[in-house]
Backbone as CSV, one residue per row, in Angstrom:
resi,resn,N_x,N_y,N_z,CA_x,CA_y,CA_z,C_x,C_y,C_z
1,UNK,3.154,-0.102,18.254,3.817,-1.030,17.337,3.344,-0.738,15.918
2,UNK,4.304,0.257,15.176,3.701,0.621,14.023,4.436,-0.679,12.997
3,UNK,3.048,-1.724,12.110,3.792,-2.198,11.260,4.249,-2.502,10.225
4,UNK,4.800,-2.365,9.294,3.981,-2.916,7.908,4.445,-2.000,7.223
5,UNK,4.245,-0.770,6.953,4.142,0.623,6.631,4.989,0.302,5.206
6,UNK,5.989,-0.499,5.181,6.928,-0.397,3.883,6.222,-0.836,2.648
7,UNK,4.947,-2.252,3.051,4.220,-2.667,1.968,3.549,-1.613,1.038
8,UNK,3.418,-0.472,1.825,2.327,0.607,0.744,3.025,0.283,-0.914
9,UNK,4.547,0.460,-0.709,5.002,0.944,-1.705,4.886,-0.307,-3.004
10,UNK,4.379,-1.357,-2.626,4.018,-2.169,-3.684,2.759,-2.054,-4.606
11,UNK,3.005,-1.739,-5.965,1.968,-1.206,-6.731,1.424,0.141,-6.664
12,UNK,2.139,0.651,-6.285,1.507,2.433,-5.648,1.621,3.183,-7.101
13,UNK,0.333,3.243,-7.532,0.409,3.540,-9.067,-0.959,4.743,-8.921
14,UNK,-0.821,5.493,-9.344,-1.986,6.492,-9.511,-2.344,7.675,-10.895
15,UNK,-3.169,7.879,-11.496,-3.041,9.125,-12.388,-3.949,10.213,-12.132
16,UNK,-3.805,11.510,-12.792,-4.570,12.497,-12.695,-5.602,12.655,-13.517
17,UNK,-6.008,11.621,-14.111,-7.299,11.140,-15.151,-8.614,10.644,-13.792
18,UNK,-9.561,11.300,-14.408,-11.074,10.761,-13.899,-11.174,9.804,-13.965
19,UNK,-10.921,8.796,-14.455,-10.977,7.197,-14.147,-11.769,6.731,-15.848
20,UNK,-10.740,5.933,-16.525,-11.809,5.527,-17.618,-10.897,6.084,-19.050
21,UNK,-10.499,5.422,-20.072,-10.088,6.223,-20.952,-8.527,6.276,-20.970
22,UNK,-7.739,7.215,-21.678,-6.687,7.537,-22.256,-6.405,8.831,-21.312
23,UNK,-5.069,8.829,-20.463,-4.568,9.393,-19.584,-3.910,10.326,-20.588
24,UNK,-3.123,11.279,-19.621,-1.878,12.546,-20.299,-0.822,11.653,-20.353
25,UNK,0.139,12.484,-21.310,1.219,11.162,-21.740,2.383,12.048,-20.407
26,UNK,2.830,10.785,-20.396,3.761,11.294,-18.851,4.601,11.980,-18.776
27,UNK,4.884,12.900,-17.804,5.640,14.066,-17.807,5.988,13.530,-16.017
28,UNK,7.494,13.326,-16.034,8.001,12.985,-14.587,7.617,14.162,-13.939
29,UNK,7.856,15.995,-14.230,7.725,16.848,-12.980,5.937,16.767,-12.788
30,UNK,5.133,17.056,-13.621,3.672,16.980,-13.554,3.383,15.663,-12.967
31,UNK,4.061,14.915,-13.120,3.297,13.184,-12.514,3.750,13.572,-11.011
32,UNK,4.855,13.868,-10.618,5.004,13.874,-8.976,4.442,14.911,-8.873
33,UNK,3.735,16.247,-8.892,3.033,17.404,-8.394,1.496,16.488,-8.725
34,UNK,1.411,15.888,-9.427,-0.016,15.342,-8.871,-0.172,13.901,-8.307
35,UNK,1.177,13.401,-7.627,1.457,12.184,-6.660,1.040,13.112,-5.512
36,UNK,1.581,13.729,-5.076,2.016,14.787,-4.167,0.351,14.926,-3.650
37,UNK,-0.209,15.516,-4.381,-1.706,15.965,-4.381,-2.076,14.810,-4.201
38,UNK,-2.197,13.898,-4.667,-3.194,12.619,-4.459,-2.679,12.069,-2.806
39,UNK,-2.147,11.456,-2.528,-1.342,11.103,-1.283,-2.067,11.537,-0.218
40,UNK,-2.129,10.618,0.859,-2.571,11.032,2.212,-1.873,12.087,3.059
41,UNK,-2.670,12.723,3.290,-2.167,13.973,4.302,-3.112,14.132,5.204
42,UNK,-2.017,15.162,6.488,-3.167,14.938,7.713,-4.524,15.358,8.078
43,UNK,-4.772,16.511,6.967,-5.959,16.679,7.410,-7.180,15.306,6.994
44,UNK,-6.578,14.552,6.362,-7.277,13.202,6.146,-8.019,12.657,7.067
45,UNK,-7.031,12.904,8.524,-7.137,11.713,9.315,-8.191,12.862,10.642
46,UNK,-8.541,11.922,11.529,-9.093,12.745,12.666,-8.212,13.082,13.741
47,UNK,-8.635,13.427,14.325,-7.841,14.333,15.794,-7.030,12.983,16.415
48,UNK,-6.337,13.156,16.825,-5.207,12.565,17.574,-4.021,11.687,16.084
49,UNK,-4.522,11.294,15.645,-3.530,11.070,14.390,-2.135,12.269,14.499
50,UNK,-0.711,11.310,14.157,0.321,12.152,14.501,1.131,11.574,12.825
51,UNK,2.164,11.870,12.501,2.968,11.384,11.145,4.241,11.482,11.538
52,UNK,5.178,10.792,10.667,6.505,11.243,10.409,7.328,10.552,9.430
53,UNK,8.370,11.354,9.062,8.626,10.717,7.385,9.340,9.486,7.510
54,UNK,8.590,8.357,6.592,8.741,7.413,6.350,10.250,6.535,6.150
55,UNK,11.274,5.943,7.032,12.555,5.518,6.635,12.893,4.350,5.979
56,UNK,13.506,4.465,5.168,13.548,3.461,4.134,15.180,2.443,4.187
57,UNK,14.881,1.341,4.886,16.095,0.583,4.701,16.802,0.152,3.521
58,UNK,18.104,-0.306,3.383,17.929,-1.476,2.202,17.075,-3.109,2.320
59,UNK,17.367,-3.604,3.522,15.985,-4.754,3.211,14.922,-4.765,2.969
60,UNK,14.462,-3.389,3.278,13.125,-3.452,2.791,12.807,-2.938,1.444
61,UNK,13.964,-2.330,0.824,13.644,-2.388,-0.676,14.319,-3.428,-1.390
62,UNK,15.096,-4.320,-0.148,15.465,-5.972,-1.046,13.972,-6.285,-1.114
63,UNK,13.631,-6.575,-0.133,11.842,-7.426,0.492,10.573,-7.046,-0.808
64,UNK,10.724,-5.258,-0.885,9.771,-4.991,-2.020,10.091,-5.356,-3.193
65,UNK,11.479,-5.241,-3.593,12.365,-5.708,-5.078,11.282,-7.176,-4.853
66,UNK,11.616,-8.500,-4.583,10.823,-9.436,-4.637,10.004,-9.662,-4.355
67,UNK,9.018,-8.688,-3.717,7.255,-9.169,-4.050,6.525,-8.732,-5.224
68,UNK,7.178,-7.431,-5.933,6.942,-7.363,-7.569,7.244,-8.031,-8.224
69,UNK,8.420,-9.050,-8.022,8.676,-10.153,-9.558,8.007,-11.191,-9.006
70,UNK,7.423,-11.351,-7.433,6.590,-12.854,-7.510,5.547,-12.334,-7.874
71,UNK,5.204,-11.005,-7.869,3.711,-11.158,-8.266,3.260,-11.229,-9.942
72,UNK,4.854,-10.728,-10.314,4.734,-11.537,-12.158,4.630,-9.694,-12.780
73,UNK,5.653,-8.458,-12.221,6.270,-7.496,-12.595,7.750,-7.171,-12.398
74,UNK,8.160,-7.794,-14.151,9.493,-7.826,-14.028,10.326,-6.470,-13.951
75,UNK,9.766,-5.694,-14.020,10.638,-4.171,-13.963,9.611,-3.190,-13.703
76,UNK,8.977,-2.883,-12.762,8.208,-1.546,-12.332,9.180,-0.231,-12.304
77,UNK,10.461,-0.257,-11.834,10.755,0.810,-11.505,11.593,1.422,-13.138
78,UNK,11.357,0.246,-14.543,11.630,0.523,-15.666,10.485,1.213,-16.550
79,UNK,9.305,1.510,-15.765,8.431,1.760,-16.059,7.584,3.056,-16.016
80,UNK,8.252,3.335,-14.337,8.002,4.451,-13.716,7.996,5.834,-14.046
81,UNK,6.845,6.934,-14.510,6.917,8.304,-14.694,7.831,8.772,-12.917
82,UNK,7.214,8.928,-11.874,7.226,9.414,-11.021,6.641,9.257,-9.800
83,UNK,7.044,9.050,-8.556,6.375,8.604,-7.485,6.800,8.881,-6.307
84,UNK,5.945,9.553,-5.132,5.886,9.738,-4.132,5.115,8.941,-2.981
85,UNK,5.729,9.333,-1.632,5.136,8.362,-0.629,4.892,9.233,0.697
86,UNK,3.815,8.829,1.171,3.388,9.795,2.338,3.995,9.170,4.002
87,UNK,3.792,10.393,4.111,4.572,10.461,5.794,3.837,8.665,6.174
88,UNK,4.418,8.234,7.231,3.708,7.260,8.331,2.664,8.197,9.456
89,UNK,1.673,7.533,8.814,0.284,8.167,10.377,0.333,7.439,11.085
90,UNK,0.025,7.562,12.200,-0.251,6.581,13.482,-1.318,7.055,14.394
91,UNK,-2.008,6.560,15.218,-2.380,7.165,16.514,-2.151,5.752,17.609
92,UNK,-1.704,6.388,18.760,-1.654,5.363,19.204,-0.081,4.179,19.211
93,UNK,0.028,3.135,19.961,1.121,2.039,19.619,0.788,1.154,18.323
94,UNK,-0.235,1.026,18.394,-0.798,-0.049,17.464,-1.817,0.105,15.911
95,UNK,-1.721,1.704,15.475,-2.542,1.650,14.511,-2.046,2.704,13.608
96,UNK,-1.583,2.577,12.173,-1.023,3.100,11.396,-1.615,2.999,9.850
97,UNK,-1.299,3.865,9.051,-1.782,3.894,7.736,-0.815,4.797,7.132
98,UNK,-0.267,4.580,5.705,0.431,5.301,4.821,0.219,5.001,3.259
99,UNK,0.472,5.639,2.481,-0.344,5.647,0.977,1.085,5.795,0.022
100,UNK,0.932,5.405,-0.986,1.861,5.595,-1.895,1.281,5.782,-3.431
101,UNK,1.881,6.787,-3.969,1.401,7.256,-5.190,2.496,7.261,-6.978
102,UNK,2.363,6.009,-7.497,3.712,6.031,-8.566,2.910,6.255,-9.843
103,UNK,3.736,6.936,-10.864,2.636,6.970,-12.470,3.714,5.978,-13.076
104,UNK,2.767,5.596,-13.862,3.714,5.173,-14.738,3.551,5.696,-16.008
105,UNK,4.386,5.214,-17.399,4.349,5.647,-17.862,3.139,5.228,-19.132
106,UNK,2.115,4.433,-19.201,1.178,4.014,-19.963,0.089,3.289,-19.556
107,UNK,-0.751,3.977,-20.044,-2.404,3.064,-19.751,-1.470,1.810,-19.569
108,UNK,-1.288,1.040,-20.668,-1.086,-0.063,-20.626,-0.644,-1.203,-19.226
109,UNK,0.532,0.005,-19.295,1.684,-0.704,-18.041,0.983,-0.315,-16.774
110,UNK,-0.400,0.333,-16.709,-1.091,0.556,-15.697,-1.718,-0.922,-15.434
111,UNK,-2.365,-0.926,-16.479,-3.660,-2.215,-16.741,-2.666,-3.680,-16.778
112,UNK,-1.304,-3.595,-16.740,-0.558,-5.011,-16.705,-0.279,-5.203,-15.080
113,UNK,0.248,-4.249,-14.525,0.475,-3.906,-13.060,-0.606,-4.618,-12.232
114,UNK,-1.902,-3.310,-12.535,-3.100,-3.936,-11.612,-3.459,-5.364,-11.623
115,UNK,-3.382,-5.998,-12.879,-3.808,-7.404,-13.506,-2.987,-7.946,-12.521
116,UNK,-1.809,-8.120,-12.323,-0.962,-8.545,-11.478,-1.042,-8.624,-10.066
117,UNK,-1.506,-7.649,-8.907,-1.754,-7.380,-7.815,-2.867,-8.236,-7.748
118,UNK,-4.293,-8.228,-8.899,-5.404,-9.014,-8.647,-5.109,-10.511,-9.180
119,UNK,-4.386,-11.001,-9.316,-3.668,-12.230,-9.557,-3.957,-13.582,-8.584
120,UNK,-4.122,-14.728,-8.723,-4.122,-15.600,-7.453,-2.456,-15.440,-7.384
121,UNK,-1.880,-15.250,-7.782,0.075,-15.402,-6.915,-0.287,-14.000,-5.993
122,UNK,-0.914,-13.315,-5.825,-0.670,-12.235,-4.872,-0.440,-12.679,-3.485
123,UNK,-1.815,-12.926,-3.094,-1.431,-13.765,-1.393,-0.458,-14.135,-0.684
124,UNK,0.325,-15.212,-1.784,1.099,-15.662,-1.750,2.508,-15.259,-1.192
125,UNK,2.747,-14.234,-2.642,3.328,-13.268,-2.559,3.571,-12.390,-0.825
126,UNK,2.658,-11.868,-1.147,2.204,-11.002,0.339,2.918,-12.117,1.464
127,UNK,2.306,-13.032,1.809,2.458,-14.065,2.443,3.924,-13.305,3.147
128,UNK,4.943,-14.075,1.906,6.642,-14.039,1.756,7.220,-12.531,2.700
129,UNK,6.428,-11.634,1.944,6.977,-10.166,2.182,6.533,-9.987,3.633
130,UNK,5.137,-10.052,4.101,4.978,-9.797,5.481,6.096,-10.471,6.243
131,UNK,6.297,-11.445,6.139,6.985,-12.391,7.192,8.158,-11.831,7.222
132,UNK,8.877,-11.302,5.830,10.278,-10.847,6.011,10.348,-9.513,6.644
133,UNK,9.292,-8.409,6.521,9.585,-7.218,7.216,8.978,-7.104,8.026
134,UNK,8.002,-8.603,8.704,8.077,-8.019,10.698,9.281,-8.608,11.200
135,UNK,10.264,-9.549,10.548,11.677,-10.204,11.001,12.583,-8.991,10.907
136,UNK,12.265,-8.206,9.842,13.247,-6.980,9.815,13.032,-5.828,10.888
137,UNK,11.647,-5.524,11.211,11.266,-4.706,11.757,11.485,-4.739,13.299
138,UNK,10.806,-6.161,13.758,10.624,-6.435,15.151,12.188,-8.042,15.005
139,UNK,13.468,-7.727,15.364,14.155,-8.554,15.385,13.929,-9.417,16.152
140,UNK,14.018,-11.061,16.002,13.894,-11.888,16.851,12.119,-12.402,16.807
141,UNK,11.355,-11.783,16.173,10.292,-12.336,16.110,9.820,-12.823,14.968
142,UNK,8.998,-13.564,15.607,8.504,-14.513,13.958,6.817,-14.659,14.096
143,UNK,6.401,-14.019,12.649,4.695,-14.094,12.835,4.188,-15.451,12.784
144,UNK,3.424,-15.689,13.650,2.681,-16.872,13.698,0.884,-16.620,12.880
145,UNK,0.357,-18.119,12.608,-0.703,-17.667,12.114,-0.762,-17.081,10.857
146,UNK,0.429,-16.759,9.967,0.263,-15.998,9.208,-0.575,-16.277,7.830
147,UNK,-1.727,-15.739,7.818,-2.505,-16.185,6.941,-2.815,-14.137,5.904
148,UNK,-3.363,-14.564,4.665,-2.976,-13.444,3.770,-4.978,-14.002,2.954
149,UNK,-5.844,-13.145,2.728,-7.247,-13.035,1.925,-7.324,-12.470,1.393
150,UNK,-8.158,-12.551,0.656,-8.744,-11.715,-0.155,-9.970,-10.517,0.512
151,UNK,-9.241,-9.431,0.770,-10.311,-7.748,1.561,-11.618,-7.735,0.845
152,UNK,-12.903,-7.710,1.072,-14.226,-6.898,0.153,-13.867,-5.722,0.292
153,UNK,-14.036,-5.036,-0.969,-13.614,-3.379,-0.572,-14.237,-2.993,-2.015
154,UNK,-15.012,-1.555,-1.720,-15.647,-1.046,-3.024,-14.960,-0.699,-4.157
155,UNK,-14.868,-1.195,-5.567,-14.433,-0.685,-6.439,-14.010,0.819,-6.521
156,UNK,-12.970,1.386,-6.679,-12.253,2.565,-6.891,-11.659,2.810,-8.358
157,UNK,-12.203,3.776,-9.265,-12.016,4.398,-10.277,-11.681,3.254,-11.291
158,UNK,-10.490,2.907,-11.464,-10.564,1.843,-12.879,-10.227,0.560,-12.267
159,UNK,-10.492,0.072,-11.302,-10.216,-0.903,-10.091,-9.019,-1.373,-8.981
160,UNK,-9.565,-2.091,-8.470,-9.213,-2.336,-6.768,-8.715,-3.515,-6.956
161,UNK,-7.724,-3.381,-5.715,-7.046,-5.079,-5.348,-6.972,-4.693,-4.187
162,UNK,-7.263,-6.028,-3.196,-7.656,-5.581,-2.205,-6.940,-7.041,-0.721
163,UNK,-6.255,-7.316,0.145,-5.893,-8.356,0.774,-5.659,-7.333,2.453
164,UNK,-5.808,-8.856,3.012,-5.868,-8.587,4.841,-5.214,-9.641,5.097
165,UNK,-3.653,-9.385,5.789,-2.809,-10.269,6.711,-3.059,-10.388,7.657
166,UNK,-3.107,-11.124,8.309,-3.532,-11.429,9.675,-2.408,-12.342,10.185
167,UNK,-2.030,-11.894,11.679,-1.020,-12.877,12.185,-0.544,-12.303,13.862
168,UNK,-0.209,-13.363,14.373,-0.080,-13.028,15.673,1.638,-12.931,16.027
169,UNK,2.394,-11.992,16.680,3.475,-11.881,17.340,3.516,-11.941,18.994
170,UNK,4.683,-12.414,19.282,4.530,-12.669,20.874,5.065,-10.796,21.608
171,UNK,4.408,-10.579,22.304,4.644,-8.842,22.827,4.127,-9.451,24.592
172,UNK,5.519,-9.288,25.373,5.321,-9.405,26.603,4.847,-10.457,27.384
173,UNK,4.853,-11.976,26.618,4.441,-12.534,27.163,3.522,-13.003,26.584
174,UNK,2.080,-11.580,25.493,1.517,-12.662,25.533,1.531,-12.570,23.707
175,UNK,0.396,-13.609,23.205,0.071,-13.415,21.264,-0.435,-12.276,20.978
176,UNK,-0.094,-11.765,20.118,-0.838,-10.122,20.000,-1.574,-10.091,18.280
177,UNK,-2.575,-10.520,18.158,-2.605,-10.421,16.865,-2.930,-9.084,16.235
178,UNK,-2.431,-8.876,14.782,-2.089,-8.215,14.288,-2.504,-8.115,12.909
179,UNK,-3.090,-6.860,12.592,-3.841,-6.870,11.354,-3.461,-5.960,9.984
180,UNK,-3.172,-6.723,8.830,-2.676,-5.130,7.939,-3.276,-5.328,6.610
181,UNK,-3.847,-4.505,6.326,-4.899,-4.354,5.008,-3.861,-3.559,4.238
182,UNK,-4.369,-4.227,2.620,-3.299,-3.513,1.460,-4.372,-3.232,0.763
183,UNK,-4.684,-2.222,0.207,-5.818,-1.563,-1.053,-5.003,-0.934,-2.016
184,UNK,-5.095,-1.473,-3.269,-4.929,-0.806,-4.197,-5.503,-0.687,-5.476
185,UNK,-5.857,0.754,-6.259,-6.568,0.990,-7.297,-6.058,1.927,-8.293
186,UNK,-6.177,1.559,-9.128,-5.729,2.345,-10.376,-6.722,3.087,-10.822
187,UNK,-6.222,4.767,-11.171,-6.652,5.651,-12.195,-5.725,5.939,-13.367
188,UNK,-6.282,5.595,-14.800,-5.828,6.144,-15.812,-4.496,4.868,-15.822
189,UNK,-3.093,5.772,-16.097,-2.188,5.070,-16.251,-1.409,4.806,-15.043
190,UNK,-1.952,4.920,-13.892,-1.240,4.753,-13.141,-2.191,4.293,-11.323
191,UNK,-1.445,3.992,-10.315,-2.279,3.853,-9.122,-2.198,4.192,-8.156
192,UNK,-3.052,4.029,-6.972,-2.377,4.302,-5.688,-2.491,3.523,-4.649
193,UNK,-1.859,3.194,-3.539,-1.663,1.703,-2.774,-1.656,3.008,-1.753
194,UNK,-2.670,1.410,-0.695,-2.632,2.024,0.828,-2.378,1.029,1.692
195,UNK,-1.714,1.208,2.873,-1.587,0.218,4.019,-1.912,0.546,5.237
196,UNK,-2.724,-0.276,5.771,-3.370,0.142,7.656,-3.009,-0.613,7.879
197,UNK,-2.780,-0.889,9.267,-2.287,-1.755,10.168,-3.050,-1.150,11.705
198,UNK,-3.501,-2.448,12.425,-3.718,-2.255,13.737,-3.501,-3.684,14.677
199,UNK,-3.532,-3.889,15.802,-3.445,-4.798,16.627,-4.710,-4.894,17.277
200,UNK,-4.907,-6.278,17.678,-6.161,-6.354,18.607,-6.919,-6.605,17.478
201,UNK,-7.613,-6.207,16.743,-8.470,-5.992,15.739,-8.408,-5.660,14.252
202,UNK,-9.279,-5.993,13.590,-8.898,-5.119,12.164,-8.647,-3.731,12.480
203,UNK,-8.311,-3.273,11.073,-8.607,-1.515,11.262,-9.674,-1.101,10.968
204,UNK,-10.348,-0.047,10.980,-11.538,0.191,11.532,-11.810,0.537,9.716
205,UNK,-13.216,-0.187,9.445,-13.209,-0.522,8.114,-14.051,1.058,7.707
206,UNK,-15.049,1.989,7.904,-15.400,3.022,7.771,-14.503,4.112,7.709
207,UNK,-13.187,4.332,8.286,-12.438,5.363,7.856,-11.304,4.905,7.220
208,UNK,-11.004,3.129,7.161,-10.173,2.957,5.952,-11.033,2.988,4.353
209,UNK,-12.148,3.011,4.445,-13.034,3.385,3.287,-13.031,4.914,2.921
210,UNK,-12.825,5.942,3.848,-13.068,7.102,3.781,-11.379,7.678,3.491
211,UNK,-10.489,7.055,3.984,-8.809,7.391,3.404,-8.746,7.065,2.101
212,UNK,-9.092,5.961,1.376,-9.155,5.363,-0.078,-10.140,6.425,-0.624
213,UNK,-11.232,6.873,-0.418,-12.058,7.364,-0.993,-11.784,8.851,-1.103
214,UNK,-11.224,9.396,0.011,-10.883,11.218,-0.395,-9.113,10.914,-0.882
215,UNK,-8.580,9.647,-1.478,-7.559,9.563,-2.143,-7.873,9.695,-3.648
216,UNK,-9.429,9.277,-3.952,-9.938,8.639,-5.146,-10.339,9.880,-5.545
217,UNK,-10.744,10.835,-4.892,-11.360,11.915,-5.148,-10.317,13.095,-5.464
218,UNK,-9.074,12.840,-5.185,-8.595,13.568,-5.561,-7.679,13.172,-6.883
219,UNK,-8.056,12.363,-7.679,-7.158,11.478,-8.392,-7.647,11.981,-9.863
């Protein structure tokens, strides 16, 4: 049960700056050849990890269209140098991760973005969007429990925003709860957003530290 996977693409902002300072002024083909580069790929992941490219409905870019203006970004995609999104990983029914990488086009509109994601309306936000794309995803079901926190997660380059949904769906009979972490951090003028998802449990917090971190490293 891969789920979630569409949230990456909220806030997926990244640059090719060391973190700190005045970025390159944006160039759309150079901003996606170093989306491209930054982005999760498989040698990321360990052995049994499988991918495949990511499909994109229209509800779920209705669903993302409105969790950027609740979170108080009236035009991201008016903003946008360039942006790419990585395959869906999985191993397994129940455990998935995918990354998304957008520039934009100014420190600035970097540092208004992130401000936004670390916002108290985020949760909230989140809240809205989960609920609508496991209704889209898994038809006929409705998350119960659905509660949205605030993640601890180590600061990454010019900072982190960080939340864990938690919520249970009915699968066979019985509650299955269900877990999906959103990380996102900005370098320079731009960021990059990640999403795990697993069932049964969180996702396993040492190699979702180690996916963010050889993302950061290449940024």
């Amino acid at each position: 049960m891969v789920l979630l996977v569409a949230l990456v693409t909220f806030g997926a902002l990244t640059a090719c700056s060391s973190g700190g300072g005045s970025s390159k002024p944006a160039s759309p083909a150079a901003d996606k050849a170093a989306a491209v580069k930054i982005n999760l790929r498989q040698p990321d992941f360990p052995t049994g990890w499988t991918s495949a490219p990511h499909q994109v409905s229209p509800q779920e870019t209705a669903t993302l269209g409105q969790l950027t203006q609740c979170a108080g970004i009236a035009d991201l995609a008016g903003h946008t140098s360039a942006m790419d999104r990585s395959p869906d990983f999985s191993t397994g029914q129940a455990t998935s991760a995918s990354s998304n990488v957008t520039f934009v086009k100014t420190d600035a509109d970097a540092s208004r973005d992130l401000g936004a994601f670390q916002s108290g309306k985020t949760p909230n936000c989140l809240k809205q969007a989960v609920m609508a794309l496991v209704q889209q995803q898994l038809p006929g079901a409705t998350p119960a429990n659905l509660e949205v926190r605030q993640l601890q997660f180590p600061t990454l380059k010019d900072g982190t925003a960080a939340y864990q949904a938690s919520f249970t769906v009915a699968v066979a009979g019985t509650n299955l709860p269900v877990y999906a972490d959103f990380v996102y951090f900005r370098s320079g003028r731009a960021e990059v957003a990640m999403v795990t998802t697993n069932a049964g449990s969180p996702f396993d917090t040492k190699l979702e530290q180690e996916l963010a971190n050889k993302m950061a490293s290449r940024a």
